[in-house]
N, C-alpha and C positions, 0 to 999 in steps of 0.2 A: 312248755316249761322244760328246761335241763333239769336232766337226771345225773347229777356232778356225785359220780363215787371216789371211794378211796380203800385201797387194799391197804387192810392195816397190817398184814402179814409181813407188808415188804413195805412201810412207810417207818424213817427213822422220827418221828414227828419232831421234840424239841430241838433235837441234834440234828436238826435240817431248814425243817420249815421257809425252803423255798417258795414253796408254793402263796402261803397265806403272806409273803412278801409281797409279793407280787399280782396277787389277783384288786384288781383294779374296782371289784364292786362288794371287796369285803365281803364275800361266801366261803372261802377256806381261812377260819380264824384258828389260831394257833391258844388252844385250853389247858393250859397245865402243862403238859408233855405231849399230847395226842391235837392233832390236827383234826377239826371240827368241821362242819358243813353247817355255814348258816344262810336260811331264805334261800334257797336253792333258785326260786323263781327271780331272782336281781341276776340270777350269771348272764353274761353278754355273751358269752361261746366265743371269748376272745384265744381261747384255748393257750393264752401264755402258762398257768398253772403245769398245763403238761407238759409243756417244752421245757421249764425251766426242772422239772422230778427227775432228781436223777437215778431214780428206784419205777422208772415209770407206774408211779401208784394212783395217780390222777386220774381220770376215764371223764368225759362229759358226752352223753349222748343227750341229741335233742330229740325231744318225746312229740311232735306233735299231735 
């Protein structure tokens, strides 16, 4: 399973949310103002989420 984090220190969530644009399997959903992590176990480790942060706040490590 990924282990999909998110530095909220350095994430602008509403005023960005790149990321939950872009993630392909709906695990970075964009809640109010703050960028959320749902089912962590659906990420495909397409790793677009990171590429597109331009705050590189994203991380996905695979936990085997």
């Amino acid at each position: 399973m990924a282990k999909v984090t998110i530095d909220y220190d350095k994430c602008d969530g509403a005023d960005c949310a790149e990321c939950s644009d872009v993630c392909p399997m709906e695990v970075l959903v964009l809640e109010g103002d703050k960028i959320t992590i749902n089912n962590p176990e659906d990420c495909s480790y397409c790793e677009v989420c990171m590429d597109v942060c331009p705050n590189e706040c994203v991380h996905i490590d695979d936990e085997d």
